[in-house]
C-alpha positions in Angstrom: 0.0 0.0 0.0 3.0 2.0 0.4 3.4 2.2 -3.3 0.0 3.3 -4.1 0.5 6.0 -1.4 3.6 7.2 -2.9 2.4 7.2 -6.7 -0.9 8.9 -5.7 0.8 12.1 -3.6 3.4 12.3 -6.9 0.4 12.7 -9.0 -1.4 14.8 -6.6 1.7 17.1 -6.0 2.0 16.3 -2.4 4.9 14.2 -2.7 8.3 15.3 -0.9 11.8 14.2 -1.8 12.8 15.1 1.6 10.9 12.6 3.2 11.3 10.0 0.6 14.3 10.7 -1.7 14.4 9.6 -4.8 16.4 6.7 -4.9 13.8 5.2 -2.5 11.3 5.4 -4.8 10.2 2.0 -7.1 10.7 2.4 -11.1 7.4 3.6 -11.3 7.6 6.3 -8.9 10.7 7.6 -10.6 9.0 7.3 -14.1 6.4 9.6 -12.6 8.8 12.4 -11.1 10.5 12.6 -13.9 7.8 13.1 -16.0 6.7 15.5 -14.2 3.2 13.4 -14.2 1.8 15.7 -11.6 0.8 18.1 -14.7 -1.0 15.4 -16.7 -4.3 16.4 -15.4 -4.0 19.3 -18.1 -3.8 16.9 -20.6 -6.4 14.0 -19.8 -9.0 17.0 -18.8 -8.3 18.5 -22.4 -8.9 15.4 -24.0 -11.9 14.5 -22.2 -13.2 18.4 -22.8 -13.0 17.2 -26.7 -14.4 13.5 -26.2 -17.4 15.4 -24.7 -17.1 17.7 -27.9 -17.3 14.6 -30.3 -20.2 12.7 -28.5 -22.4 16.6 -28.5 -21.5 16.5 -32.4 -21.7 12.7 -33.1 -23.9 10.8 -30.4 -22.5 8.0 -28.3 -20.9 5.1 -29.5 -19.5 2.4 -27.8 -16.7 2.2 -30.8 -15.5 5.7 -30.0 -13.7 4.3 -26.5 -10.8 2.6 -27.6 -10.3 6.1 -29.6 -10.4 7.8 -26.6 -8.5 5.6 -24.3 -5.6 5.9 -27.0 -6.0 9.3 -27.5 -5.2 9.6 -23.9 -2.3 7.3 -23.9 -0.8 9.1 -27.0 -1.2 12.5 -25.7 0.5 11.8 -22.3 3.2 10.3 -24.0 3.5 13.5 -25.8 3.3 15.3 -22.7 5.9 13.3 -21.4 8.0 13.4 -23.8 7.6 17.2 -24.0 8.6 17.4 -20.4 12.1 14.8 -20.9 13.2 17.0 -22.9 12.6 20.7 -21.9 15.2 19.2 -18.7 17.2 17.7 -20.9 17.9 20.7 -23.1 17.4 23.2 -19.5 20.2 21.8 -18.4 22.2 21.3 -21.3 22.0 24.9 -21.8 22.2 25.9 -17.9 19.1 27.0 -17.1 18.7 24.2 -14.9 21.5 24.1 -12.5 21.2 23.1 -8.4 21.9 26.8 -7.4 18.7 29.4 -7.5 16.4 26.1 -9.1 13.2 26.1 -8.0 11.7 23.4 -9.0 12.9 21.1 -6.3 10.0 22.9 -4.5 7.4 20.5 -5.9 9.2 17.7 -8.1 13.2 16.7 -8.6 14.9 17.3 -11.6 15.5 13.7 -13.2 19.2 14.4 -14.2 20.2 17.4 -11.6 18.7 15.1 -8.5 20.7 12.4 -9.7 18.1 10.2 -10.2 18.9 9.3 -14.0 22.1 10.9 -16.5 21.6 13.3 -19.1 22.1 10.6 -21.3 19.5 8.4 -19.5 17.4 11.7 -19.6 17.4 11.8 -23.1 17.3 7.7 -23.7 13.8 8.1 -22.0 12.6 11.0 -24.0 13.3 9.1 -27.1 11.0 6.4 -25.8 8.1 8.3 -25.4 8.1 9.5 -28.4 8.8 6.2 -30.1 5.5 5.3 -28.3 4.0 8.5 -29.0 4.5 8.2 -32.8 3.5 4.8 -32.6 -0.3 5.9 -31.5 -0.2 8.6 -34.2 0.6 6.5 -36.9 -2.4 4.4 -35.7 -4.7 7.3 -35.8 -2.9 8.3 -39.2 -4.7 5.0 -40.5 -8.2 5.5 -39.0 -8.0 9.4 -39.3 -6.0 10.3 -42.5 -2.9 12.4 -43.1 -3.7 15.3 -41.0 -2.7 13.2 -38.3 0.7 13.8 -39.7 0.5 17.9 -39.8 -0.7 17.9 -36.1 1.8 15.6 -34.9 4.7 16.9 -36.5 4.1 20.8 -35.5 3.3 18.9 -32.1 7.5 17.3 -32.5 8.4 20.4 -34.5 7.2 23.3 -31.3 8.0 20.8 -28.4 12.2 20.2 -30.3 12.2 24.6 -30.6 10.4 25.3 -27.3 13.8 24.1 -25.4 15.9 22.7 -27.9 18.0 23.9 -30.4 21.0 26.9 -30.3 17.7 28.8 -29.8 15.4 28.0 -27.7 11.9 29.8 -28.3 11.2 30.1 -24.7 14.6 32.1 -24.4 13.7 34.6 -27.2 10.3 35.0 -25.8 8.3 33.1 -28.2 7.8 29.3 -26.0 4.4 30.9 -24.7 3.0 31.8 -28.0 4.6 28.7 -29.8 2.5 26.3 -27.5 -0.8 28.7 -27.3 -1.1 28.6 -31.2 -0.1 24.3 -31.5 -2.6 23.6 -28.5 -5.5 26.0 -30.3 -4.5 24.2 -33.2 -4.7 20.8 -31.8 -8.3 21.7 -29.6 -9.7 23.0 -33.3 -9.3 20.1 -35.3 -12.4 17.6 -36.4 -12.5 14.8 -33.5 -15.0 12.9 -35.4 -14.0 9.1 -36.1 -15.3 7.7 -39.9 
């Protein structure tokens, strides 16, 4: 029961690494620091806000669940994946550094804590979105090629946002680069032929 205590007050954002350090924690655990799952709520509320969207313009369907439950799956791992790698490249680049970081406050940093190397960091990253294209080329089938145009300004904002020489979000143009891909994403046709 320990576990589920520990996974729930990561998710909840009650968990503290002073009390439980991370190298205590199970694989799981650590999979959810670093991932920073404590912010998926944004994303499975956003998906269920256009589920609701779909059934209002379509009707219920029993078929439309599996959609929905990968749709879910596919857009955490993008969450995830968009959160590996804004620490990788943050610290890469030295904006996350164990002097004047704040984060610690609510969740380690998965390479600066010591839980995982940069290298390891990354490695994980690239999993997600292995998994993360995987579900899109699925919905690329069922859906059609627009699939593709979402998903790859979806790769395309979260590789500029922190990567690069350039990060967008150190000329001042993260915010507006992930307000116009998530209005983007929230406006396109949810229906399922």
């Amino acid at each position: 029961m320990g576990t589920l205590r520990t996974w729930y007050s990561i998710l909840n954002g009650t968990y503290n690494p002073k009390t439980q350090p991370v190298e205590e924690l199970d694989a799981f655990s650590r999979w959810l620091v670093a991932t920073r799952s404590v912010v998926f709520v944004m994303t499975v509320n956003s998906v269920i806000i256009g589920a609701l969207l779909a059934v209002t313009a379509m009707g219920v369907a029993s078929t439309l669940f599996p959609y929905f439950i990968l749709l879910v799956l596919g857009l955490t791992f993008a969450h995830a994946t968009s959160n590996l790698f804004n620490d990788y490249w943050d610290a890469k680049h030295g904006i996350d550094t164990t002097e004047g970081y704040f984060r610690p406050a609510y969740l380690p940093h998965p390479s600066i804590s010591g839980m995982m190397s940069q290298k390891g960091l990354f490695s994980l990253g690239l999993v997600h979105l292995a998994l993360m294209v995987v579900i899109a080329s699925y919905f690329v089938l069922v859906r059609g090629p627009l699939v593709i145009v979402f998903a790859g300004l979806g790769v395309t904002f979260l590789t500029l946002y922190a990567g690069g020489p350039t990060p967008l979000k150190r000329i001042g143009l993260g915010e507006p680069a992930v307000s116009s891909q998530s209005r983007r994403s929230s406006s396109g046709n949810t229906s399922t032929r």
